[in-house]
C-alpha positions as CSV (number, residue, x, y, z in Angstrom):
1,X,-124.4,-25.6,-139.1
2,X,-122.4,-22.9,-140.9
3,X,-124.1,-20.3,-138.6
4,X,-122.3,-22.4,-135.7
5,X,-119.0,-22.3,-137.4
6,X,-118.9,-19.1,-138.0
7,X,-120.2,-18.1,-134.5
8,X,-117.2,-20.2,-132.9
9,X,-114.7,-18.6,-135.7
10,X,-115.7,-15.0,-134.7
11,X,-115.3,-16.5,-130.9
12,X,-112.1,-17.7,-131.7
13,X,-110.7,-14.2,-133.1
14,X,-112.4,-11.9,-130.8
15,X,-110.5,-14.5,-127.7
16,X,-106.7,-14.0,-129.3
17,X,-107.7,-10.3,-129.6
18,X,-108.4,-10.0,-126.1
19,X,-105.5,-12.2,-125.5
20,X,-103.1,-10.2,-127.6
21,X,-104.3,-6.6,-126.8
22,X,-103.7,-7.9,-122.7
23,X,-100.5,-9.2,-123.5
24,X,-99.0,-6.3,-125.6
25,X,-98.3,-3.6,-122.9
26,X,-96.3,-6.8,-121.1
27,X,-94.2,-7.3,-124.5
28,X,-93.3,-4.1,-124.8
29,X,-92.1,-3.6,-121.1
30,X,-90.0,-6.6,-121.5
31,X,-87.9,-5.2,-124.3
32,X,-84.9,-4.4,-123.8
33,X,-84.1,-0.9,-124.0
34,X,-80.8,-1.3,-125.8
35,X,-79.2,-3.9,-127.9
36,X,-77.2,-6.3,-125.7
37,X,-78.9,-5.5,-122.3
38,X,-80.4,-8.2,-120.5
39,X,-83.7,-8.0,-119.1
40,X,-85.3,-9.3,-116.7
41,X,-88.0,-7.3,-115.9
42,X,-87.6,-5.4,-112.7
43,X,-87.3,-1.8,-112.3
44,X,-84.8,0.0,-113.6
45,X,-83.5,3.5,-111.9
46,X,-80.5,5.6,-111.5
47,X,-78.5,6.1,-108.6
48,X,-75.8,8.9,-108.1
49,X,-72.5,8.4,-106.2
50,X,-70.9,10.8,-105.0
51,X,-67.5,10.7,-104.3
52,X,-65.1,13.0,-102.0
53,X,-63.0,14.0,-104.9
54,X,-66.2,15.9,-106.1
55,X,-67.1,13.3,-109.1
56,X,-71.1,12.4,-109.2
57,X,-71.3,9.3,-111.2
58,X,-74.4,8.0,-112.4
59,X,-75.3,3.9,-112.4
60,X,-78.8,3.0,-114.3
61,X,-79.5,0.1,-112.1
62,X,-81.9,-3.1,-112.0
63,X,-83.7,-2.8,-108.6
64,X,-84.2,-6.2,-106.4
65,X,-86.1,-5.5,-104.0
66,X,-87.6,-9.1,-102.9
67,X,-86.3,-11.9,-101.4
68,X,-86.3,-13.9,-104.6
69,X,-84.6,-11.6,-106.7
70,X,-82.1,-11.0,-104.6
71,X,-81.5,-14.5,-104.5
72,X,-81.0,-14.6,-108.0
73,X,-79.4,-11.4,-108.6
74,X,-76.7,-11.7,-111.4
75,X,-76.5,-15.2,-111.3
76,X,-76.0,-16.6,-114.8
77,X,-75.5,-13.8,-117.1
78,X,-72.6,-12.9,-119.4
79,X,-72.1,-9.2,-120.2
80,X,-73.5,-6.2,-117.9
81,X,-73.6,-2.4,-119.8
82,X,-71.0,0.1,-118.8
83,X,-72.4,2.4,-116.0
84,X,-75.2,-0.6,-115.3
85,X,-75.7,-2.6,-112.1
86,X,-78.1,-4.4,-109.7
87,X,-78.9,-2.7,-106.3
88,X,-80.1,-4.9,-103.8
89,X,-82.7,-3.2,-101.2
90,X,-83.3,-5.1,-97.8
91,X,-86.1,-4.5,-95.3
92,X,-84.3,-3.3,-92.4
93,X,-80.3,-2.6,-91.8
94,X,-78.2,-5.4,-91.1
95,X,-75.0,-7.1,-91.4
96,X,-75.7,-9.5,-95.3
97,X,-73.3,-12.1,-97.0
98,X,-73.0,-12.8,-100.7
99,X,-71.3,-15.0,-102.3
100,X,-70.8,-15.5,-106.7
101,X,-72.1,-19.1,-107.2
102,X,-73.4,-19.0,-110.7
103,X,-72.3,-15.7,-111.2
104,X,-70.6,-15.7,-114.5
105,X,-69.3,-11.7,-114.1
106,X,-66.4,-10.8,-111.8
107,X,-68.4,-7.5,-110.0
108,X,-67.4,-4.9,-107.7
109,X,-69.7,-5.3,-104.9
110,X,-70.8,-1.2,-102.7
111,X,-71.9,-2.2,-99.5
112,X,-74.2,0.6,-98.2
113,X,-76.0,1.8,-95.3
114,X,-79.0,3.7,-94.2
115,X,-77.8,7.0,-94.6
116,X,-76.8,6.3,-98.5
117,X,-72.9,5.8,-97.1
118,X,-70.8,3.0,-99.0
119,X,-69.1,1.2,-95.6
120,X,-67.3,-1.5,-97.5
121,X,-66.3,-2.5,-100.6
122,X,-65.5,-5.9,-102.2
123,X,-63.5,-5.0,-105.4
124,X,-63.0,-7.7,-107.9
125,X,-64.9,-10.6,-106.7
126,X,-64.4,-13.2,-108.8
127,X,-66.9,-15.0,-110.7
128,X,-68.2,-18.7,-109.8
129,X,-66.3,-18.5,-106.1
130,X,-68.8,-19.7,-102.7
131,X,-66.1,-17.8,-100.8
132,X,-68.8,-15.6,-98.3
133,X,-68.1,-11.9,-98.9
134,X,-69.4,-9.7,-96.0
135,X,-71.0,-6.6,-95.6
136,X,-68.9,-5.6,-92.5
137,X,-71.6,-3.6,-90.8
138,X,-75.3,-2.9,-91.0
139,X,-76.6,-2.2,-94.5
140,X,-80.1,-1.6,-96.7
141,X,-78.3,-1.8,-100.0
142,X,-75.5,-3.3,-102.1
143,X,-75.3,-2.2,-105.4
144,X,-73.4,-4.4,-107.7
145,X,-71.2,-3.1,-110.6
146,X,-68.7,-4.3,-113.2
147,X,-65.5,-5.4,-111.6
148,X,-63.0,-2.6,-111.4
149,X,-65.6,0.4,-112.1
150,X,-64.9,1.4,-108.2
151,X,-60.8,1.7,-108.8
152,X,-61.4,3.2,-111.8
153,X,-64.0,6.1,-110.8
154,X,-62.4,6.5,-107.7
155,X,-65.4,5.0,-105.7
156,X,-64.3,4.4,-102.0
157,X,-65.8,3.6,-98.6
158,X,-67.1,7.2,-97.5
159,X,-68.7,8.2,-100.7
160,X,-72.6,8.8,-100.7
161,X,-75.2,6.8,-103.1
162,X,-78.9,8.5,-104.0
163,X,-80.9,8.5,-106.4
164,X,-84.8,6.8,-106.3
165,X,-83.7,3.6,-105.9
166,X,-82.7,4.0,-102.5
167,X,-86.0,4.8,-101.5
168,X,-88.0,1.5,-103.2
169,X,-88.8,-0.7,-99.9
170,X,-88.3,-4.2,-99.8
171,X,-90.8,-6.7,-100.3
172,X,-90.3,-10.1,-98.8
C-alpha cells in the first residue's frame, strides 16, 4: 500500500511538472512588457509614419489580424501608452466601418490603403458612440491611436505607414 501511495505521489508531481514547465513559456509571453500596458496577447510591432513635413514617427502597435480581434479591438480598456496603438489588417482592400461601442478611449482612427497611404482620418472619435465612422475608400489597414496624436504630430491624409506590420496577412 505505501508503495501505491508513493507511486501515485511521484505521478502527481511529475504531472504539475509537465503541466507547469508547458505552461511557463505561455506566462511569460503574456506579461506585459511595461507597467500599465494591457495585454492581450497578439503581436506586437512597429510601424513608421512618415509624414510630408519630413517627421518619421514610430507607433509600437498590437496587431489584429483576424476577424475576431478586430471585432474586439479596443473595446473596453482604459489607458493606451503614448506612441501605442492597434492596427487592424484585412484580407483584401475595401471600403470598412467602425464604430466605438464599448470603447472606453476617445482614438484617432488612420485609415490606410494598399500602398501604406493614410486616405482618411477620423480625428477624435469619441468613446462609447455607434455613430458608423467610414473608411472613405478601399483600405487593408486602420491603425488606431490615442485621440489627438494625429493633430499633434502632424499626421494627415497623404502620409505613408510601414513597418512589419503591414505585411502580417489576415486570417479570417
Amino acid at each position: 500500500m505505501v508503495g501505491l501511495f508513493t507511486l501515485c505521489m511521484r505521478s502527481a508531481r511529475v504531472a504539475l511538472f509537465l503541466c507547469l514547465s508547458f505552461l511557463a513559456p505561455f506566462a511569460m509571453h503574456c506579461a506585459p512588457a511595461n507597467a500599465g500596458e494591457v495585454n492581450t496577447g497578439l503581436p506586437v510591432s512597429t510601424l513608421t509614419i512618415a509624414t510630408r513635413s519630413g517627421a518619421k514617427l514610430a507607433v509600437t502597435v498590437e496587431v489584429a489580424a483576424n476577424g475576431m480581434d478586430r471585432e474586439v479591438g479596443l473595446m473596453n480598456r482604459s489607458s493606451m501608452g503614448q506612441d501605442h496603438g492597434m492596427i487592424f489588417v484585412f484580407p483584401a482592400a475595401k471600403p470598412v466601418m467602425f464604430w466605438m461601442k464599448d470603447t472606453l478611449l476617445a482614438l484617432d482612427m488612420l485609415f490606410i490603403d494598399r500602398d501604406g497611404r493614410i486616405i482618411n482620418i477620423k480625428h477624435d472619435a469619441k468613446p462609447m458612440d455607434v455613430s458608423i465612422i467610414k473608411s472613405g475608400g478601399a483600405v487593408t489597414h486602420v491603425l488606431e491611436v490615442n485621440a489627438g496624436y494625429a493633430a499633434r504630430h502632424g499626421v494627415a491624409t497623404g502620409d505613408h505607414v510601414s513597418g512589419p506590420a503591414m505585411d502580417f496577412s489576415a486570417a479570417d
